[in-house]
RODO-2510 file (C-alpha; in nm, 4 decimals, decimal comma):
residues 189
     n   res          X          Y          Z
     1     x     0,0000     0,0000     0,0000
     2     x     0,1040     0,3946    -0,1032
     3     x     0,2220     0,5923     0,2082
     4     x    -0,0484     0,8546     0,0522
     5     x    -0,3049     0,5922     0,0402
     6     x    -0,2549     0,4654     0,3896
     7     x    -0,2601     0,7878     0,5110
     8     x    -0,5802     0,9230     0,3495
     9     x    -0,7371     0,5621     0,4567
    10     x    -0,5955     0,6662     0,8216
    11     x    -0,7573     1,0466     0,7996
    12     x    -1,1326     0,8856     0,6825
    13     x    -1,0963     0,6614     0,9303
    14     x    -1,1298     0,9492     1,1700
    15     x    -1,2659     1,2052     1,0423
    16     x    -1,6564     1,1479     1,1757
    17     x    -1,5414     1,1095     1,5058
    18     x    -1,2820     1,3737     1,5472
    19     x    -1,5533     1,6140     1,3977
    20     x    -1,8326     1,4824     1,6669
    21     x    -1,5748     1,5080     1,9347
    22     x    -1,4924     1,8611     1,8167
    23     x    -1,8444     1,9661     1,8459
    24     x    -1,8882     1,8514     2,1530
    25     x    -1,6005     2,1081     2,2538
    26     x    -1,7159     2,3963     2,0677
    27     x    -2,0491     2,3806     2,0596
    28     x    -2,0809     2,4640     1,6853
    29     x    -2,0158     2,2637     1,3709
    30     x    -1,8382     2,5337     1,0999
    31     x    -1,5771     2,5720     1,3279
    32     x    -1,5598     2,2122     1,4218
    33     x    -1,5445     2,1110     1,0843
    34     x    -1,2665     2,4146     1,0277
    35     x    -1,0549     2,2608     1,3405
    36     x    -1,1088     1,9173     1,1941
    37     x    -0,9558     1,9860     0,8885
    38     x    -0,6478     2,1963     1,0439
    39     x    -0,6102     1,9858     1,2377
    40     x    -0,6033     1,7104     0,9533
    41     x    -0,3842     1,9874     0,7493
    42     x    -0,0681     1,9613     1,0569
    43     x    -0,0760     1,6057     1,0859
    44     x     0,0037     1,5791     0,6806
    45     x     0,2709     1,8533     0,6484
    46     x     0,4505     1,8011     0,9584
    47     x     0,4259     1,4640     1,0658
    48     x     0,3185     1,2527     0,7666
    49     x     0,6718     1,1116     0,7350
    50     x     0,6239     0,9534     1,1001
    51     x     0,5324     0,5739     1,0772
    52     x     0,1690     0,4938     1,0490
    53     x     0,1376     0,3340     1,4051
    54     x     0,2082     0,6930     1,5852
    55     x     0,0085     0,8848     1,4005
    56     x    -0,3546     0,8061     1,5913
    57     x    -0,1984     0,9689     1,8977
    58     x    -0,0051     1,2469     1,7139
    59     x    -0,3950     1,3328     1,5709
    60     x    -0,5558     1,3117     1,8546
    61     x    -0,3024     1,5852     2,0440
    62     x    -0,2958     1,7881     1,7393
    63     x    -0,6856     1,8339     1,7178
    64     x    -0,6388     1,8546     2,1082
    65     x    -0,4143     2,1960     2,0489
    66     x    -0,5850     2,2981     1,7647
    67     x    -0,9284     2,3196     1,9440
    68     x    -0,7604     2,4911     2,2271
    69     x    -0,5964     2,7488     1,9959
    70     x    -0,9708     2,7990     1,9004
    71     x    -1,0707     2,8573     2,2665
    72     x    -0,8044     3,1269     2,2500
    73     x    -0,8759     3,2818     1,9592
    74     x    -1,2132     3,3193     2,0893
    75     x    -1,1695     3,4566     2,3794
    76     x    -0,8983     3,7529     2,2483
    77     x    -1,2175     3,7977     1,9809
    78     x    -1,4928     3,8150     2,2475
    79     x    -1,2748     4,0758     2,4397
    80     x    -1,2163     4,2784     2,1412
    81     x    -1,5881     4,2812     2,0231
    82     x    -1,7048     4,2995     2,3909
    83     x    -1,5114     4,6342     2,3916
    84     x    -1,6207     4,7550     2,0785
    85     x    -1,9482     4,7404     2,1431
    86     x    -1,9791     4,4759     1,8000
    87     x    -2,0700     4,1770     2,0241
    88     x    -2,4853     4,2077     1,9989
    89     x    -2,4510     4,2713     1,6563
    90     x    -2,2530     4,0229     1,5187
    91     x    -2,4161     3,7535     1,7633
    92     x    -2,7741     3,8150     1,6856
    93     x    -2,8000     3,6875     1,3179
    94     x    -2,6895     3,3503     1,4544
    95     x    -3,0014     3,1462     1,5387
    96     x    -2,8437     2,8753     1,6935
    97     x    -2,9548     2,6053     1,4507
    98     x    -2,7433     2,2949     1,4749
    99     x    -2,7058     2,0631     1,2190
   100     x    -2,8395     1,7208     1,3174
   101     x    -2,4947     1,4762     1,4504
   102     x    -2,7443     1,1781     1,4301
   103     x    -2,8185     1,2076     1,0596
   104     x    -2,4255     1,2120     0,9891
   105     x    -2,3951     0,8915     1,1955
   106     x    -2,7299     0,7245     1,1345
   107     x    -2,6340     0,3500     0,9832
   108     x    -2,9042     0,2106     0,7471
   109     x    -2,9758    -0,1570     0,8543
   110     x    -3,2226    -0,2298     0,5696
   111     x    -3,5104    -0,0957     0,7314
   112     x    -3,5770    -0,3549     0,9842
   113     x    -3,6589    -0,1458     1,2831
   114     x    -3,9597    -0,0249     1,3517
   115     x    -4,0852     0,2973     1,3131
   116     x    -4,1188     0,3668     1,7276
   117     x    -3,8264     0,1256     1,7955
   118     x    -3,6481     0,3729     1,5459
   119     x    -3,8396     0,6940     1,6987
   120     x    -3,6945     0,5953     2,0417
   121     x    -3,3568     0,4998     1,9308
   122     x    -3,3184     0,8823     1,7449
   123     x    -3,4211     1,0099     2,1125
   124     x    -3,2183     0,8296     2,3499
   125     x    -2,9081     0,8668     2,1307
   126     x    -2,9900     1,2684     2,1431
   127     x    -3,0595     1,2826     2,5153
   128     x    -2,6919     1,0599     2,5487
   129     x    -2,5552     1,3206     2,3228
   130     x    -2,6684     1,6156     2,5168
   131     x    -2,5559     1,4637     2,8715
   132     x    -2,1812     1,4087     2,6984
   133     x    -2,1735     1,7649     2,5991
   134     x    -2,2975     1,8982     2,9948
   135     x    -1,9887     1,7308     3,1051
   136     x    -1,6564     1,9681     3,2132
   137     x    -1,4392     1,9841     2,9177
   138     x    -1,1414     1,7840     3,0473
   139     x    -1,4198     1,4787     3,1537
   140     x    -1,5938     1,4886     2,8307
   141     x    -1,2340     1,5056     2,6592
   142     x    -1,1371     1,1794     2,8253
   143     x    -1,4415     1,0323     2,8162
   144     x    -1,4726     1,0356     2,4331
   145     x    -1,0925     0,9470     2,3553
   146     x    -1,1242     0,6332     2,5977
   147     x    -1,4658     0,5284     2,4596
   148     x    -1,5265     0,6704     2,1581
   149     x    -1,1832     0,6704     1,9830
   150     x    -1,1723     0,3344     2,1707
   151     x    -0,7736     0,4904     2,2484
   152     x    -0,6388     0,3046     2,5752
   153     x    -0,5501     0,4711     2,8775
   154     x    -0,1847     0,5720     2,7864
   155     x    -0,2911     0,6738     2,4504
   156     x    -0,5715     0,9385     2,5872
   157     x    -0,2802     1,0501     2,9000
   158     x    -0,0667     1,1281     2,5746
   159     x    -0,2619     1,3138     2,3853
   160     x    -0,4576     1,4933     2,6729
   161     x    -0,1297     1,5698     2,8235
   162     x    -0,1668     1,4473     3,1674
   163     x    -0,0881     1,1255     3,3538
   164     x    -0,2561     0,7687     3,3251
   165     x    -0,4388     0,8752     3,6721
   166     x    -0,5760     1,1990     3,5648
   167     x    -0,7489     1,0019     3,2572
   168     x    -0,8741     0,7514     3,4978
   169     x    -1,0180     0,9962     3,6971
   170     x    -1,1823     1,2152     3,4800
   171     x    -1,3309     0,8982     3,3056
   172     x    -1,4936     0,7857     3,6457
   173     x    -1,6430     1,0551     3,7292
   174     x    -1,7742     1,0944     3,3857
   175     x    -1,9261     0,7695     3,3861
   176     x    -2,0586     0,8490     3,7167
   177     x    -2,2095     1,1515     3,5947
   178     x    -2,3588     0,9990     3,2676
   179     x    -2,5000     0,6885     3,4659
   180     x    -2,6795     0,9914     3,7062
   181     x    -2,8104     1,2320     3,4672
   182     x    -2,9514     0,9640     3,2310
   183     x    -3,1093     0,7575     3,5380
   184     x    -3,2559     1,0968     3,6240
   185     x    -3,4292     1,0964     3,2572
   186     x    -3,5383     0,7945     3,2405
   187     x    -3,2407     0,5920     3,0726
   188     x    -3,1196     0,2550     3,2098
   189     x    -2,7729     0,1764     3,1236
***
């Protein structure tokens, strides 16, 4: 296999969840989407050359920095508009309309669910997704990277930055905090 095939293989491998994880962090797709793809962007020109085993955790702490250089960026743009006096203006043309993370990871299975098997499937997987994204932003970080990336512990201590304990940590009390807020709505895990 081509080193640019097995690294475009690698990229659309991880591209759906990198962007869901993103969104979770930002709270808004078009510049999930933008960090996604920067963060996509590094990983080719500067560490492409790097064999294809590393370059899961080199990703996942690259899209790590790149969505806190968003944070950043944010914040110094807040200030400045907050200043300005620009901040209702350029704020109220947004109407907060999301697009829809279940229709991007929605698997057709031939149509043999039911319509209210279906129905309730759609709802508990957006009630799920709204409990991930009330979790503190180090929690939900390690949460997704241990669970959703399916990384192992190391992996997600790597690319958060922070030891083996700290990820175990802020995964229990994640879990602790999912298992609570969806047993207060109704959900069984």
């Amino acid at each position: 296999m081509s080193f640019a095939v097995e690294l475009n293989e690698f990229l659309s491998s991880v591209e759906r969840r990198a962007f869901k994880r993103t969104v979770y962090a930002v709270r808004n797709d078009d510049a999930a989407l933008d960090i996604v793809q920067d963060a996509m962007i590094r990983l080719c020109t500067s560490y492409a050359d790097r064999p294809a085993n590393e370059w899961p955790m080199l990703f996942q702490r690259i899209l790590s920095n790149a969505t806190l250089d968003w944070f950043r960026r944010q914040k110094v743009r807040n200030a400045l508009f907050q200043n300005m006096g620009d901040l209702e203006a350029s704020v109220g043309g947004e109407d907060g309309a999301d697009m829809d993370l279940l229709d991007i990871l929605r698997v057709d299975d031939g149509g043999t669910e039911g319509a209210d098997d279906s129905a309730q499937r759609v709802e508990t997987l957006a009630i799920i997704e709204e409990e991930i994204g009330q979790l503190p932003t180090r929690q939900r970080e390690a949460f997704l990277m241990r669970y959703w990336e399916e990384m192992d512990v190391a992996e997600t201590a790597a690319a958060m930055g922070c030891s083996e304990g700290s990820v175990k940590t802020h995964c229990s009390r994640a879990v602790a905090s999912l298992g609570k807020a969806l047993k207060a709505r109704g959900i069984g895990l």
